[in-house]
C-alpha positions in Angstrom: 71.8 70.9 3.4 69.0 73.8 3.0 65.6 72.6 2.5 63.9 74.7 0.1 59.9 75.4 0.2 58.3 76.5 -3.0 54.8 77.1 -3.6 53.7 78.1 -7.0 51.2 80.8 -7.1 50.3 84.4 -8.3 51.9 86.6 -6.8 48.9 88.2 -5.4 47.8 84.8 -4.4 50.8 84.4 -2.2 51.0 87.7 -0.2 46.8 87.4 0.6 47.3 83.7 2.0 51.1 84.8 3.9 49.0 87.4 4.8 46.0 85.0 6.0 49.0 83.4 8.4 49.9 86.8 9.7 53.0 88.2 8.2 51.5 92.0 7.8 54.7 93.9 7.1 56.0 94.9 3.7 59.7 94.3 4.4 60.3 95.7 0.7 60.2 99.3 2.4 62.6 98.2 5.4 65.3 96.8 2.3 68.3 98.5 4.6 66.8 96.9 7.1 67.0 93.2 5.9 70.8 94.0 4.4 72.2 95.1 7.6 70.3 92.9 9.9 69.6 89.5 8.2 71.1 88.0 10.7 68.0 88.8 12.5 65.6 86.9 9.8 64.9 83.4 9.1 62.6 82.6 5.6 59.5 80.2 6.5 57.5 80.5 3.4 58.8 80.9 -0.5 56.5 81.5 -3.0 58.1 81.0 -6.8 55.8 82.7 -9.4 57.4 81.8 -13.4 56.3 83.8 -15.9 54.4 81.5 -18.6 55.8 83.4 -21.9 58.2 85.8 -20.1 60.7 85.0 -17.8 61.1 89.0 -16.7 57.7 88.2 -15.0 58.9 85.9 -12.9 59.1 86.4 -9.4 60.0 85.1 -5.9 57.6 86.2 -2.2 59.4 85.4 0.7 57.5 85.5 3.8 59.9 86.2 6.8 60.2 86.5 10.5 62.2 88.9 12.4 63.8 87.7 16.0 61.3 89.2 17.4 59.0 87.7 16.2 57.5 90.3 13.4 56.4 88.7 10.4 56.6 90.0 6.9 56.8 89.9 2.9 59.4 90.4 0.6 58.9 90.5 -3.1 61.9 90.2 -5.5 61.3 90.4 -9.1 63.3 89.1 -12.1 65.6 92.1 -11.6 66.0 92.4 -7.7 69.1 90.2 -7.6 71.6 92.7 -7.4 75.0 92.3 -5.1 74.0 94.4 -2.7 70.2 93.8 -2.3 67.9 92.3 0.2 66.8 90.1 -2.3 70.2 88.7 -3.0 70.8 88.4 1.2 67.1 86.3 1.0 68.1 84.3 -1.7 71.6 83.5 0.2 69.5 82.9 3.6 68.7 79.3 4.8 65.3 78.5 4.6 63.4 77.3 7.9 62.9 73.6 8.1 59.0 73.3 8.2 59.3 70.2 10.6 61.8 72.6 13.3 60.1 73.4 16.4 59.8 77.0 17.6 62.0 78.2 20.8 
């Protein structure tokens, strides 16, 4: 069973504290990357941000971390869930168990 992590905040809010804990890379310019590879990926951190009149403003910040060991953002708005988009792969994705240790 996946365990899923949500923290509501801003959006803003949650990429300056994933930033604070080090993922620096803005994996929405490496999409390709992510579609091809996610194999290579594993979500630690989701941030849910829901619109409070509009649900088009809602929005979803993954914080991610490549296999070696590169840590990241990805922001997928109300719109991003397309068949064949990163955000869809994410969304698909198993997130990290909190609790797992590192290897």
């Amino acid at each position: 069973m996946d365990r899923q992590m949500y923290h509501y905040a801003p959006v803003a809010k949650a990429l300056t504290e994933l930033k604070e804990k080090g993922y620096t890379t803005d994996f929405n310019l490496q999409e390709a990357r992510i579609i091809n590879n996610y194999t290579d990926f594993v979500i630690e951190e989701v941030y849910r941000y829901e619109g409070e009149t509009d649900p088009a403003d809602e929005a979803t910040v993954y914080g991610i971390k490549s296999s070696d060991g590169e840590k990241g953002v990805f922001v997928a708005g109300h719109g991003a869930y397309s068949e064949k988009s990163a955000a869809m792969v994410l969304h698909q994705m198993t997130i990290k168990d909190r609790d797992q240790k590192e290897e």
